[in-house]
LUMNU-98778 format. One record per residue: x, y, z of N, C-alpha, C in turn; residue in three letters. Coordinates in pm, whole numbers. Atoms other than C-alpha are relative to their C-alpha. Example, Ala and Ser with C-alpha at 12.3 -4.5 7.8 and 13.67 -1.06 7.14 Angstrom:
      n.X      n.Y      n.Z     ca.X     ca.Y     ca.Z      c.X      c.Y      c.Z     r
       89     -119        0     1230     -450      780       90      120        0   ALA
      -82     -119       -6     1367     -106      714      -77      109       73   SER
***
This chain:
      n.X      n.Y      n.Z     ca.X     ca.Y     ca.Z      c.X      c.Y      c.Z     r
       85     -119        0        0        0        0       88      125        0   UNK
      -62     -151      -10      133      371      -90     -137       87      -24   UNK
       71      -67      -63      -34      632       61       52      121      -87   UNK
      -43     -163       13        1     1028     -137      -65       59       82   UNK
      122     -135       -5     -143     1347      -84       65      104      -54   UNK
        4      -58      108     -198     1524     -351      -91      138       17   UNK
       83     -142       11     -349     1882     -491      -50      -55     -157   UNK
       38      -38      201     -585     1920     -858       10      176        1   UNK
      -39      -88       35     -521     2283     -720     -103       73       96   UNK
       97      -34      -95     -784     2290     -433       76      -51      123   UNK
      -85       53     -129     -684     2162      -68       44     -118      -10   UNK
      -68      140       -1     -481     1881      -22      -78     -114       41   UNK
       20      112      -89     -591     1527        6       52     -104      -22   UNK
     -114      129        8     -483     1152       39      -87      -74      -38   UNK
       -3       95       97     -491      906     -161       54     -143       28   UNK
     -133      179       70     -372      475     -237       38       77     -132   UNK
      -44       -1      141     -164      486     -521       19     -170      -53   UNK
      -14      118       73     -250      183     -737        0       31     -115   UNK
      -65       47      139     -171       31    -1065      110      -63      -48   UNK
     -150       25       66      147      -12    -1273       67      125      -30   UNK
      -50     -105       44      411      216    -1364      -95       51     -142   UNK
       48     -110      127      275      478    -1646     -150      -67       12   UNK
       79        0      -13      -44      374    -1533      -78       42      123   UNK
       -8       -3     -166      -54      492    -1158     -191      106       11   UNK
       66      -56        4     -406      619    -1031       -3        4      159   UNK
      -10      -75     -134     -453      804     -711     -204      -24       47   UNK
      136      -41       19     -795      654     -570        0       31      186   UNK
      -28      -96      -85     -904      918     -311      -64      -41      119   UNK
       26       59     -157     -968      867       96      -45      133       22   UNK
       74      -85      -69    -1173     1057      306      118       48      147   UNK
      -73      -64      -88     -965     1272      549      133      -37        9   UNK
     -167      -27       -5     -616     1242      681       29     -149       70   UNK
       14      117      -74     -532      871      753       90      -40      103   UNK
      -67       17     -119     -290      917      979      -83       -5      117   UNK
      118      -23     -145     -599     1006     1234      -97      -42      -22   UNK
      134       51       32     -868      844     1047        1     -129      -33   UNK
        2      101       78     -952      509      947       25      -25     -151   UNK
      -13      -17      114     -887      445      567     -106      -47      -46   UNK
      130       -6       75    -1214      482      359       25       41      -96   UNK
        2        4      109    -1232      506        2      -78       87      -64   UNK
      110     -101       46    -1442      801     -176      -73      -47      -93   UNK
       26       71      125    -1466      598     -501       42       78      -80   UNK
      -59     -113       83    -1309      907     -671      120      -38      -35   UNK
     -135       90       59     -995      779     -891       64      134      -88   UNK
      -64     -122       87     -772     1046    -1029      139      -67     -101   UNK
     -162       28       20     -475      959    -1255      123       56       43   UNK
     -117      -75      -92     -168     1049    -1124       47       63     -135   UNK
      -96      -73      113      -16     1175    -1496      -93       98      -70   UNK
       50      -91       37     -316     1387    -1518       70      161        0   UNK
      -61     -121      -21     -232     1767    -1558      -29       75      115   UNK
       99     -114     -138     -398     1964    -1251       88      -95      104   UNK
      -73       71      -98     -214     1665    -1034      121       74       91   UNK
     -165        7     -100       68     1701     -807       14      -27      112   UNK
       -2       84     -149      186     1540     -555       95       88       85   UNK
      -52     -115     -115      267     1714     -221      136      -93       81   UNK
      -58       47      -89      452     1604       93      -64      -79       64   UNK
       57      112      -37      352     1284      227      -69       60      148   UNK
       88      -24     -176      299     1432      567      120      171       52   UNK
      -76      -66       15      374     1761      685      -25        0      198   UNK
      -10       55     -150      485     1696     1100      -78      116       61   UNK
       21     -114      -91      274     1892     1311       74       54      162   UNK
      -71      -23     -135      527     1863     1580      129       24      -39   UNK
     -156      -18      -25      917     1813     1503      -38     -123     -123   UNK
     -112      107       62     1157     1613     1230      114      -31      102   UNK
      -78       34      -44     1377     1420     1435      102      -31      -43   UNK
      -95       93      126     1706     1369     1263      100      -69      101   UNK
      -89       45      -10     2007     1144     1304      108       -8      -14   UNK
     -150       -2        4     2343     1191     1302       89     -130        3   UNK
     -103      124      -39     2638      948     1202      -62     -142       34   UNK
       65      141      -45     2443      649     1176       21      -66      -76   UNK
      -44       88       98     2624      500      897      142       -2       40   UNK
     -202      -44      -48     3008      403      979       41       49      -90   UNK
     -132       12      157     3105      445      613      -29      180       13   UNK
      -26     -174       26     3000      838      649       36       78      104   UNK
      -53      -67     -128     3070      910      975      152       18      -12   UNK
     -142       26       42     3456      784      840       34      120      -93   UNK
      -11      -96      124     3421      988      525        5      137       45   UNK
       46     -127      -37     3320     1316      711      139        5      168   UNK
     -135      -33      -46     3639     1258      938      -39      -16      205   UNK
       22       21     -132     3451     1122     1273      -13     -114       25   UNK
       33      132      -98     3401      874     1528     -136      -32      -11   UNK
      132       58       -4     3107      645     1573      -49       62      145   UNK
       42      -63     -135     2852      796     1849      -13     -115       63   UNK
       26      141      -48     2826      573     2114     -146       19       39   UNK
      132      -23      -50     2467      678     2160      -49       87     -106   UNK
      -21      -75      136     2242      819     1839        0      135       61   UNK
       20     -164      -14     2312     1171     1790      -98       63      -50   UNK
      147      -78       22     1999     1397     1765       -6      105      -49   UNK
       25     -105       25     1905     1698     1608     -125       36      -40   UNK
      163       45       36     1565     1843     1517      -17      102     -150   UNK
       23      -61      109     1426     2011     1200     -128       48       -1   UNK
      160      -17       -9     1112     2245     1188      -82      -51     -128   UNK
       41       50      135      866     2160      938      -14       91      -44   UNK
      -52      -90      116      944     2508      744       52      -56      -59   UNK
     -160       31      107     1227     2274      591      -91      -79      -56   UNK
       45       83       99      973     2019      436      -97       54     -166   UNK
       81       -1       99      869     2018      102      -23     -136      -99   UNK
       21      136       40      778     1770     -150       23      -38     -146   UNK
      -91       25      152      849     1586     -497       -9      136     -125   UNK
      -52      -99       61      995     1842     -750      -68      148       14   UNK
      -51     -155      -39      956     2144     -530      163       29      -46   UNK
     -154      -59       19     1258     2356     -561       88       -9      141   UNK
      -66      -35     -104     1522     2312     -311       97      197      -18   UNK
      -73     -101       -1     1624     2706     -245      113      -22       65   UNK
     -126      -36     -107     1952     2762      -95        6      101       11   UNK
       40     -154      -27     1988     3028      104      142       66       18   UNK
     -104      -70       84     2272     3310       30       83       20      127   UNK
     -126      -28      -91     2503     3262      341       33     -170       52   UNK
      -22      108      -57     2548     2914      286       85      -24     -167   UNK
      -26        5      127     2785     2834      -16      103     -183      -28   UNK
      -38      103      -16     2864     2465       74     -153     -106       27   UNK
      178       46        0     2471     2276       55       67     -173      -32   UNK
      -59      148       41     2495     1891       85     -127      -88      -34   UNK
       60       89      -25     2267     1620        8        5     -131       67   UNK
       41      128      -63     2173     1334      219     -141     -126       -8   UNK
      130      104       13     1953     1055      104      -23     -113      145   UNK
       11       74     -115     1772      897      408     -121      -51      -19   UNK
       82       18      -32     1501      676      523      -48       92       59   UNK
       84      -72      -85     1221      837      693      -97      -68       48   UNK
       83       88      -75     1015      672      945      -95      114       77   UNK
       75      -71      -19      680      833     1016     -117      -49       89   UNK
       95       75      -96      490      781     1343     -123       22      -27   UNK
      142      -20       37      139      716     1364      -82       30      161   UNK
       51      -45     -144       61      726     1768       74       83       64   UNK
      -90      -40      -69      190      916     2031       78     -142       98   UNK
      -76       73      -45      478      773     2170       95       66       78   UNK
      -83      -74     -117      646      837     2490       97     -107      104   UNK
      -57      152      -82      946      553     2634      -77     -113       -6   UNK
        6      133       45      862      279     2425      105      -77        5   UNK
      -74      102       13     1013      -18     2442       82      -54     -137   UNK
      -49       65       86     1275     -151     2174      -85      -80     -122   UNK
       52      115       57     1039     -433     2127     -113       36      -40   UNK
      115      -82       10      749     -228     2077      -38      146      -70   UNK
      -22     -102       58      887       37     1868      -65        0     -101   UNK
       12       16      178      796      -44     1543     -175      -44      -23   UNK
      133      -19       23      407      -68     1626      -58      149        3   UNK
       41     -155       48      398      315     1630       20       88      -66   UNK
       -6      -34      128      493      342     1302     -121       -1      -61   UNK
       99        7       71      253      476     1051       66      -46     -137   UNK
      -98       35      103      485      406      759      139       76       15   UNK
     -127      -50        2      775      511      605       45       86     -175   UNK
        4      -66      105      886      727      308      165       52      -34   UNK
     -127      -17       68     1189      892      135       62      148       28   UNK
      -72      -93      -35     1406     1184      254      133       80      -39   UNK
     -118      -77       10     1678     1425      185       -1       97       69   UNK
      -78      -37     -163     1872     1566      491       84      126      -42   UNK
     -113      -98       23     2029     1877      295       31       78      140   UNK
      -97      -18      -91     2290     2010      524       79      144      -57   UNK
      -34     -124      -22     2431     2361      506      157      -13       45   UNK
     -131       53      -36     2816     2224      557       92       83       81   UNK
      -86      -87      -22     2984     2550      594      -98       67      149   UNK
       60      -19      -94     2761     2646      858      -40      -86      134   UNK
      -55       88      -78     2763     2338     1025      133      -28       81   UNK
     -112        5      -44     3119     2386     1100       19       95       99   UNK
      -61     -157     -128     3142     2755     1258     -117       -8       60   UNK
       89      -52      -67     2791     2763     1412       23     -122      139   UNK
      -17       72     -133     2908     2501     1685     -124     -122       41   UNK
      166       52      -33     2515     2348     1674      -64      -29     -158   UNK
       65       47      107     2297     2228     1378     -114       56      -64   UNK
      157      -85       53     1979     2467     1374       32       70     -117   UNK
      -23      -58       87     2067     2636     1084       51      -66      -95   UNK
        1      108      201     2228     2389      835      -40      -97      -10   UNK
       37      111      105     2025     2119      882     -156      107        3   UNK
      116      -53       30     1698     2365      950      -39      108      -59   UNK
       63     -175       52     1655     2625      693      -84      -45      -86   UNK
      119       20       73     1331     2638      502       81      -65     -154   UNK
       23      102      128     1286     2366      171      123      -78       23   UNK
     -143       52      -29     1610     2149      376      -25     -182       29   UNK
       33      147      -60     1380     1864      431      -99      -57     -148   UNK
       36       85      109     1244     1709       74      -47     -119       44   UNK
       54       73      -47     1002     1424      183      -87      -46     -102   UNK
       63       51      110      798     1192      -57       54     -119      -81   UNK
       95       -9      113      661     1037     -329     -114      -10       86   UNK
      192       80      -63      411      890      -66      110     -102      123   UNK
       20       50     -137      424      673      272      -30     -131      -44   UNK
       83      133      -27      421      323      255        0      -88      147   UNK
       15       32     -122      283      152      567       27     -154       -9   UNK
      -39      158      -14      382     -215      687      112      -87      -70   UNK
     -148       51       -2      757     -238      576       88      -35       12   UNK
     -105       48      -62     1028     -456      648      144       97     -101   UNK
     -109      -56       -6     1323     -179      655      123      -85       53   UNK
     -141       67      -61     1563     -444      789      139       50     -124   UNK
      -92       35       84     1780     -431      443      -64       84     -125   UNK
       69      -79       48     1675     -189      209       92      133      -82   UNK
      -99      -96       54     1912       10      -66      -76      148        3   UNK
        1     -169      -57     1939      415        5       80       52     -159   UNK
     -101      -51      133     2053      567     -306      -17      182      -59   UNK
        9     -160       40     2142      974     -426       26      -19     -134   UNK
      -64      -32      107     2167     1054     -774       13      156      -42   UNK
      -47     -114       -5     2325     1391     -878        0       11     -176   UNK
      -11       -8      128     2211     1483    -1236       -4      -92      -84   UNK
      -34      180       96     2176     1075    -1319      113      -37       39   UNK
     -141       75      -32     2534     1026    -1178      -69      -57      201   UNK
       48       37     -107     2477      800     -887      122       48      116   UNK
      -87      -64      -99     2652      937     -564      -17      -74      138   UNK
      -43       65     -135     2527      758     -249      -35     -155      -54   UNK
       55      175       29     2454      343     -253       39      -85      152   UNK
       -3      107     -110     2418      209       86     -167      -71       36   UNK
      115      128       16     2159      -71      258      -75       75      141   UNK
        0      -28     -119     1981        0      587       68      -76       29   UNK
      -53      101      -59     2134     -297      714      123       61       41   UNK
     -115      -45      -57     2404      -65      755        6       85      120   UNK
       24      -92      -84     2242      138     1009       94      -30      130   UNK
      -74       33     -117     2453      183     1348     -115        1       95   UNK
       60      107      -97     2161      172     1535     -161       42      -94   UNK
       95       54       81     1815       33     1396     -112       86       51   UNK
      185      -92      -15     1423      202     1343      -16      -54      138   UNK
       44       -3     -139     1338       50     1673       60       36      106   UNK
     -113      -37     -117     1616      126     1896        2      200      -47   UNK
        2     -105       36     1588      476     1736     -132      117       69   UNK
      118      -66      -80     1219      525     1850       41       15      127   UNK
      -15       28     -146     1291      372     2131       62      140      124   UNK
     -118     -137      -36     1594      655     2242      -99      107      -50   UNK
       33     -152       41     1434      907     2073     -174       58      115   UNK
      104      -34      -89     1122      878     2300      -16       20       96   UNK
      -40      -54     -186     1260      906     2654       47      115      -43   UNK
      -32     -173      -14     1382     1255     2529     -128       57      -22   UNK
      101      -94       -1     1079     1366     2381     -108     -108      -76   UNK
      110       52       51      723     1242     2317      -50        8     -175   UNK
       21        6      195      695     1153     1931     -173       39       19   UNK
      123       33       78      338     1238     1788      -35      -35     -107   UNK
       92       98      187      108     1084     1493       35      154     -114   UNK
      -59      -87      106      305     1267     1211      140       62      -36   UNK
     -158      -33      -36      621     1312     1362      102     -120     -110   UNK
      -78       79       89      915     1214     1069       89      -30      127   UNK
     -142        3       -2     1251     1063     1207       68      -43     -121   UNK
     -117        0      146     1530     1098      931      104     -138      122   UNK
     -108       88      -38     1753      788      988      123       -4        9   UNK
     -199       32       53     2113      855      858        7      -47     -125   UNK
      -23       16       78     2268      890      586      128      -92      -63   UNK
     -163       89       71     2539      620      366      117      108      -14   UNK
     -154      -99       35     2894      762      257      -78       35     -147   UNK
       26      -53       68     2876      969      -36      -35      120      -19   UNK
       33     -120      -22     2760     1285       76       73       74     -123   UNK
      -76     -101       -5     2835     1570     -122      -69      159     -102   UNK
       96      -96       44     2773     1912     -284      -81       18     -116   UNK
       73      -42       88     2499     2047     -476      -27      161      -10   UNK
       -7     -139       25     2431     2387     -627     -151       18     -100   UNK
      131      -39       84     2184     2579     -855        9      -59     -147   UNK
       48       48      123     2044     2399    -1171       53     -148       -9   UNK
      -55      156       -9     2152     2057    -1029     -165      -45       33   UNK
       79       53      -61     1898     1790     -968       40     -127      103   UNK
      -26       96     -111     1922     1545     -689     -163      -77       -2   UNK
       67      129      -30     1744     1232     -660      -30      -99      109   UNK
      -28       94     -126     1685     1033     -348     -102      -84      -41   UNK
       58      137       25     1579      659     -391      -12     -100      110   UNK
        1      155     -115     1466      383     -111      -85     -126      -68   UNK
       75      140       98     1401       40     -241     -130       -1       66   UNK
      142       26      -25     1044      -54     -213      -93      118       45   UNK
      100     -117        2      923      314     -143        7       83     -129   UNK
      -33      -47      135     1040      498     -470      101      135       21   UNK
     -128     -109       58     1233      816     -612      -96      136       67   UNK
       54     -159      -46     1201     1195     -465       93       68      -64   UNK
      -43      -96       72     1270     1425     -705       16      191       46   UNK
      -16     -131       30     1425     1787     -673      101       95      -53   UNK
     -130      -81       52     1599     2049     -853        1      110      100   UNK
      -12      -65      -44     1771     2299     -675       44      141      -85   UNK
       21     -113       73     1786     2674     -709       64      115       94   UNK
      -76     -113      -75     1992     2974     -529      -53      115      -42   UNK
       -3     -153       19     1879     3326     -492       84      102      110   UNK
      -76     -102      -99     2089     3547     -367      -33      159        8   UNK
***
């Protein structure tokens, strides 16, 4: 099952996405199913219609939780140690947008990175869950890019600013719910040249141990993303590039980026 939510150019709503490729149709649900049961309108839109477009799978009404260094191969690459505990940071949802929005960059940042990540998207509140019990307060999961602000990351001592400046969080095509993330290729492409290629299986520490930690600090709610970590590969992007982020079995999130200075 993949879940959108889409515009014809009126308010947003959600959708299944069934079919086949070049045949994909968006048939439409009654309210927001993160909080509702899933009901069916009987209303079927094509997805390659013109008036279409697809939004941001979910836009958090609380916090993006991100992850730091949760791959060894980039934590190596980027010239650090493994955390012995995950490292946290948060992202407002100003930074989300969704498939081929524009990523802006903003004009006191002249080092912009991409990071292709899972994204794991709760569906209850969750407050010191258990390990073993993590992974039932998932609503699904979807596709992410973690752009990073590099040069600002370095002198600002803290992270609010290069990983959270508005359009920094790219989220989409859609949400699929009831996924085995154990093993699962992560992939960036930069203009069609492929740039990242790791598995989850590489994660340093896993979706449930992630809730888990992340919920004795702060109470997740139904909508709340966590960004997982990103593979090795990192690196820059600029204006009139496109970037690609790919997770097996959820699909491709498309955006080009764009600088005004």
């Amino acid at each position: 099952m993949r879940i959108a939510r889409f515009t014809t150019g009126s308010d947003p709503r959600y959708a299944l996405v069934q079919g086949e490729e070049g045949s994909l149709e968006l048939a439409v649900l009654r309210g927001d199913p993160i909080y509702t049961p899933i009901e069916l309108t009987g209303e079927r839109v094509p997805l390659d219609r013109d008036d279409v477009r697809l939004l941001a799978p979910v836009i958090p009404r609380s916090k993006i939780v991100g992850v730091g260094r949760n791959y060894a191969d980039h934590a190596a690459e980027m010239g650090h140690e493994l955390p012995v505990e995950p490292l946290l940071f948060l992202k407002p949802n100003t930074t989300v947008i969704g498939p081929d929005d524009p990523i802006v960059l903003p004009p006191w940042t002249r080092e912009a990175s991409y990071e292709a990540e899972l994204a794991v998207v709760i569906g209850k509140v969750t407050k010191s869950v258990s390990p073993e019990r993590a992974l039932d307060q998932v609503f699904g999961y979807t596709v992410a890019n973690d752009m990073t602000a590099r040069d600002a990351q370095r002198t600002d001592g803290q992270w609010a600013r290069a990983k959270g400046f508005d359009t920094s969080c790219p989220l989409g095509p859609w949400i699929v719910p009831g996924l085995d993330v154990d093993d699962l290729a992560v992939r960036a492409r930069v203009d069609g040249e492929l740039r990242q290629d790791g598995r989850t299986s590489q994660l340093v520490f896993d979706v449930a141990h992630l809730i888990a930690y992340i919920s004795e600090a702060f109470t997740l709610l139904p909508g709340d993303v966590i960004l997982t970590g990103t593979p090795a590969g990192v690196g820059p992007i600029d204006h009139g590039q496109v970037v690609e982020v790919e997770v097996e079995e959820i699909g491709v999130l498309r955006n080009p980026v764009l600088r005004r200075d």
